[in-house]
N, C-alpha and C positions, 0 to 999 in steps of 0.2 A: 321240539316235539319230533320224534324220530316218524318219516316218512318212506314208505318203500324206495326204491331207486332204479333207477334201471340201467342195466349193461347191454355189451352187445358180445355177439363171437361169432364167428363165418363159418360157413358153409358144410356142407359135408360131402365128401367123395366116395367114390363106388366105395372105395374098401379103407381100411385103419391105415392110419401112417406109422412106422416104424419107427421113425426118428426121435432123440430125446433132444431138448433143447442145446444146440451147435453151442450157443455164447458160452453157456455158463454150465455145462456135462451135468447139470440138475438133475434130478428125479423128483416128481410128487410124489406126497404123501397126503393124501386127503380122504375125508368122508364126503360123500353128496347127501343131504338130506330132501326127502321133494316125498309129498303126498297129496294125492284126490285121482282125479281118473288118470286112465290110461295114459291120455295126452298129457297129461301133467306127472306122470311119472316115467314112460319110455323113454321118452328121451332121454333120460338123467342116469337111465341103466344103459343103454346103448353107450352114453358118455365117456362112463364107469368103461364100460368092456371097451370101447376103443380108446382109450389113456391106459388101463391095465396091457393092453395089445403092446402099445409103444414104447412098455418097459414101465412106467410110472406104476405105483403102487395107489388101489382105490377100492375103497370096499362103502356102500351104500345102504342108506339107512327111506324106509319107504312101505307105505300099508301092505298091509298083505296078498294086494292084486300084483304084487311086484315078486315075490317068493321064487314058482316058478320062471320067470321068465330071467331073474337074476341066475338063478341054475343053469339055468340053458348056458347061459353066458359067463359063466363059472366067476362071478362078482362077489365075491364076500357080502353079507347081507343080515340085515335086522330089520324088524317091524314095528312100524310106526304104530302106536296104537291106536284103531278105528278101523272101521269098514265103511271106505268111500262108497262102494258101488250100492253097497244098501242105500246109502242115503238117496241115490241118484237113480232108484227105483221108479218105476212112476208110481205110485203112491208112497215115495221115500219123502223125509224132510225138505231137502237139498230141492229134489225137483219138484214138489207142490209149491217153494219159494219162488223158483225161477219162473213155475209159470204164471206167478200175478203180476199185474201192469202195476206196477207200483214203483218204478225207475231201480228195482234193484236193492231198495232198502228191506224187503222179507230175506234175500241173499244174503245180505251184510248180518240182520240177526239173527239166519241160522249159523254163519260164519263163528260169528260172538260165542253160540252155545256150542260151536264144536270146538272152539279154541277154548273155553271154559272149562271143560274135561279133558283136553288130549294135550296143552300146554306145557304143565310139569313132567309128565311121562316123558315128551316129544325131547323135552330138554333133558330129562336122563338119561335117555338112549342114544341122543345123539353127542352126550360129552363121554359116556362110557366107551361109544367106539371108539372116539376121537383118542381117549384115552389106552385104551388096550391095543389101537391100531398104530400108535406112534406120531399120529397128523401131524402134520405142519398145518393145515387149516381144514375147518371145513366149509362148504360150498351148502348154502341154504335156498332152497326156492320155494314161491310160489306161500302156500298155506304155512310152510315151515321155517320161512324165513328167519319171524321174530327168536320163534325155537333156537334155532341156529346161532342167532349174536349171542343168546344165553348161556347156552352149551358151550360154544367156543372159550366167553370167560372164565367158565367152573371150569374147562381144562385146560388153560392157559394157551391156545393158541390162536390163531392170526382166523380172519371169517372172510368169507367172499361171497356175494349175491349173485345169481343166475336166473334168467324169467323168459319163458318164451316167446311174450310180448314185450313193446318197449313202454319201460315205465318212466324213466327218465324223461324229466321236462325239457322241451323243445320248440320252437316256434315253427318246424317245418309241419308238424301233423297234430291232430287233438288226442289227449289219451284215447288209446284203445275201448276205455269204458267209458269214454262221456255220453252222454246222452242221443246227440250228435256229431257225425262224423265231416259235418263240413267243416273244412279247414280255414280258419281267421290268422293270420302270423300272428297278430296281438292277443288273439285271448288264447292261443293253444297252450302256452305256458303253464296258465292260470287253470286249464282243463285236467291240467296233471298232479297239479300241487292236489284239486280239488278228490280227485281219485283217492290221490296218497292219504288225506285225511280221512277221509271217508273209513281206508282200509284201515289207518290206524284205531280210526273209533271202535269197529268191530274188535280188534286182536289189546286194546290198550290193556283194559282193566286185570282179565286173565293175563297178559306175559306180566304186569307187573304184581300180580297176586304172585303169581307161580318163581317170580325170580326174590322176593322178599323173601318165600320160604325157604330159597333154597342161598341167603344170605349174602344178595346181589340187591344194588340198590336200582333207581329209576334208570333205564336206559340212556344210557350218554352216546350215542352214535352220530357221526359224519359220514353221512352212507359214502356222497360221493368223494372219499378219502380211499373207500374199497373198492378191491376188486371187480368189475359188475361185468358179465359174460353173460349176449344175448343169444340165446341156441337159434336164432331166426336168420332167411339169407339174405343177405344185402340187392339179390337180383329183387326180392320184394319190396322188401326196408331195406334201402341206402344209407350208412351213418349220416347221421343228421351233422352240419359243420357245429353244431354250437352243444354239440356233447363234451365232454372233458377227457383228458386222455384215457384217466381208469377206465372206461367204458368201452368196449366190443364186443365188434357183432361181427360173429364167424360163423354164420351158415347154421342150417338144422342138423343135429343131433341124429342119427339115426342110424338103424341094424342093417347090415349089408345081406342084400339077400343068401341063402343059404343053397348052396349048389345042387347039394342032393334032396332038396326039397319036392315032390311031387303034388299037385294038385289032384283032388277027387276025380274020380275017369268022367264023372258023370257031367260034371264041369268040361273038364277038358272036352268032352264030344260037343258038349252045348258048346261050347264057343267054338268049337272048328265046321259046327251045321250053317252058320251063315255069317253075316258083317260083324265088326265088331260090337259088343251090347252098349248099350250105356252104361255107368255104373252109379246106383243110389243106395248113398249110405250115410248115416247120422249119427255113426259114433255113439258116447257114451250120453247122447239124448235120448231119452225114453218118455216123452211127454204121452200123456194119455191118450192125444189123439192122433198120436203117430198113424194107427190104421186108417183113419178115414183119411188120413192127409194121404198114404202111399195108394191108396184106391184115386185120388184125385191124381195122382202124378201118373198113374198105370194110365190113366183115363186119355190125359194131356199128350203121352209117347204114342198117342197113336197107331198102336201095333209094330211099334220099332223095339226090337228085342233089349233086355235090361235083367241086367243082376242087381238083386235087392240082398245088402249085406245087411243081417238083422243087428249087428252090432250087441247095445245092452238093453234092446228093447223086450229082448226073450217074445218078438214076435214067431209065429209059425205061420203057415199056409192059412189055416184054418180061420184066422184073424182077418183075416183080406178077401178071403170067400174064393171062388172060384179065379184063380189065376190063368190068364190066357199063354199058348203054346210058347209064347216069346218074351215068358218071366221067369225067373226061377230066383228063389232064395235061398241065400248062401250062409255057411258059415266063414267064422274070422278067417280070411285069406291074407297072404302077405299080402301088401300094395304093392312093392316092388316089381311081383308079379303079374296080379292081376290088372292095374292100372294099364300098362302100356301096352295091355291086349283091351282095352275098352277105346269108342271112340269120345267119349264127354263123360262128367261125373257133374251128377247132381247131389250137393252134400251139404252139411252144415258150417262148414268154414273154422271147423278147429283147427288151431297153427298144426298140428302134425298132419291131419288130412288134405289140409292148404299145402303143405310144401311135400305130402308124396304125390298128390295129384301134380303138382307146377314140377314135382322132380321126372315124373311120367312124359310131360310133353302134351296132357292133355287140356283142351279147354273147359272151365267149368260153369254151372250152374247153379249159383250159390242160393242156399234157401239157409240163413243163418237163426239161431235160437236166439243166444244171448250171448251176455258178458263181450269179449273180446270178438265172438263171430264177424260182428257186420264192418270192422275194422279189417279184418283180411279181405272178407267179401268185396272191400273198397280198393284193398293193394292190389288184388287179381282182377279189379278191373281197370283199374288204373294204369295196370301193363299189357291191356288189352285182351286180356287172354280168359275172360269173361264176361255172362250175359248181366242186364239188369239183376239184381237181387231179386228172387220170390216172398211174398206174404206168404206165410204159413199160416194164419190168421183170417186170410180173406183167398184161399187159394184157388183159382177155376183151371178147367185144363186148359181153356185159351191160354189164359198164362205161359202154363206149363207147354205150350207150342211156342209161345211169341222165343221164349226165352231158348228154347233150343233150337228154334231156326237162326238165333244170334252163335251160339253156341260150336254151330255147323259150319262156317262160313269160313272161306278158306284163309281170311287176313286173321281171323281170331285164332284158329289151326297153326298158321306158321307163326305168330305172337308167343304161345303156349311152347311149342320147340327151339322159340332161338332163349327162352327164359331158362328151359330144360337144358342148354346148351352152355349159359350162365353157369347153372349151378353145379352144375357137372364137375366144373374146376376146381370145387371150393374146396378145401381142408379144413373143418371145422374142427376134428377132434388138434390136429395140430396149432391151430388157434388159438384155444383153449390152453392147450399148455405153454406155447410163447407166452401168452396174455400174465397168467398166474405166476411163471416162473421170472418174471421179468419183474412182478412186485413181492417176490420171496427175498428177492437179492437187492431189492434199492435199501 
């Protein structure tokens, strides 16, 4: 029974590497397929634009929250069919799933109904590029994986897996989505397989509905035979010794900031009127009771100044009631920027907000949702360079003090910059193509 799998691939540095692989004067030719939020599709464009930078040829297949941002980045690009961000509306599918206690299983069935309908599509689009682009492979993540071994078959080439977290079974850590995150060496193995099943139940019936019509029989796959590339950095996640070679992990994926990029003035004066702010932001959670939880965190800082990044909450002022003089909320800023003028960030602990905060040098205060959250929330304290996790759930603003007088402290501070110091080195986007090019040519 085919299982996700997990890769890894390193690091990512200020800016693209030039270089095409020294051994073998290769060039890629690939499609990326990856769709749901942001964090689950930026990266995979960024990816796209720094291997297209390095000379490789890559054009990316991804919903329609990926369109413009592919343009900026001049990526060749198609549309997944669906619209993630509706789902993950607060009154969407996606996030009235997420928010019942019920270990994740409302998740996994709206998984099923979105793979139900976007399955056969997901697979046409991504073998048509595959096939009008020339590929040598395509590269599948995340919701589009199964998509992607399909696609690859119907255009006769070679498939690679990519995941932002590690799915690959390991005795050093529990998967990312178990239940819990303490670590046992003997059952963490058995906490990955348990993931992988899970996932397959959600995606089985649809990829093998969708691949019989299109005259492919049951999936025969040997994930860890493929290529698996972890966009995550090693300063957080270290390869585990008992991965298999196919598998790397080169650092997070990411857009280099933009030189001539300007910030709103009104910003810019707010943060030169005093200390650095805090920065809170929660990404592509929009749980309902996001307002009363950011009144509870207002409450906790104490009148310590903070930018509140509305994300895809579509909060405004008026949500929150009266804002005191040392709040303001922001629209989408780069991190690049705005991070390493903040002094702490209280956030949800998505791998992309996890590694531009930890790429900033700042300490964090993790208040994590779901799914993968409280597994980073674990690796960023684990390297010292954050406080206890917050309930969202049972939130008070004692809390919300305890947690940033941790947050403050100057061993947690210089933790958070020698990590920032780590990843600085990494070449992820170069990673990624050693990684691929070295099983183009065995």
């Amino acid at each position: 029974m085919p299982r996700p799998v997990a890769g890894a691939v390193a690091g990512a540095g200020a800016a693209y590497p030039t270089a095409v692989n020294p051994a073998s004067g290769r060039r890629l030719r690939l499609v990326i397929g990856a769709f749901g939020s942001e964090g689950d599709t930026r990266p995979y464009l960024a990816l796209a634009a720094g291997l297209r930078a390095a000379g490789h040829e890559v054009a990316a297949c991804s919903d329609r929250g990926g369109e413009d941002l592919a343009a900026r980045l001049e990526v060749p690009w198609r549309e997944l069919p669906g619209d993630f961000r509706a789902h993950f509306a607060p009154h969407g599918g996606l996030r009235a799933a997420l928010d019942r206690a019920d270990g994740g299983l409302s998740g996994l069935r709206f998984f099923h109904r979105m793979a139900s309908t976007h399955t056969g599509p997901w697979i046409d689009t991504l073998a048509h590029a595959a096939r009008g682009f020339r590929a040598d492979l395509i590269l599948g993540s995340g919701l589009a994986m199964y998509a992607a071994v399909a696609a690859a078959e119907l255009a006769g080439v070679r498939v690679g897996v990519a995941g932002a977290f590690p799915m690959t079974p390991t005795r050093e850590f529990p998967s990312p989505v178990a239940v819990t995150q303490r670590s046992i060496p003997l059952l963490n193995p058995a906490s990955h397989h348990v993931a992988a099943r899970l996932t397959w139940w959600a995606f089985r019936s649809p990829t093998v509905r969708a691949r019989r019509a299109r005259g492919l029989g049951a999936p025969r796959v040997r994930w860890l035979d493929l290529p698996i590339l972890y966009g995550f950095s090693p300063a957080l996640v270290p390869r585990p010794n008992d991965w298999p070679a196919t598998v790397a992990v080169t650092g997070a994926w990411h857009i280099p900031d933009e030189p001539a990029w300007e910030p709103p003035t009104a910003l810019r004066d707010f943060l030169a009127a005093g200390e650095p702010p805090a920065y809170v932001g929660f990404g592509s959670m929009a749980s309902a009771d996001l307002a009363p939880l950011l009144r509870t965190l207002i409450a906790g800082l104490d009148g310590r100044r903070a930018v509140i990044a509305t994300g895809w909450s579509g909060l405004d002022a008026g949500a929150l009631g009266d804002l005191p003089e040392t709040v303001r909320l922001i629209e989408p800023i780069p991190h690049g920027w705005l991070l390493p003028r903040c002094a702490f960030a209280v956030h949800h602990c998505g791998a992309g907000t996890t590694h531009a905060v930890a790429r900033a040098g700042i300490a964090s205060v993790p208040m994590p949702f779901a799914a993968d959250q409280p597994f980073w929330a674990a690796r960023l304290r684990a390297r010292g360079m954050a406080s206890i996790p917050l309930d969202r759930r049972s939130l008070t603003p004692a809390d919300v003090r305890a947690a940033v007088a941790q947050a403050r402290t100057p061993a947690m501070r210089e933790a958070a910059r020698a990590v920032a110091a780590e990843m600085a080195t990494e070449d992820s986007v170069g990673a990624v193509a050693r990684h691929l090019l070295a099983g183009l040519v065995s």
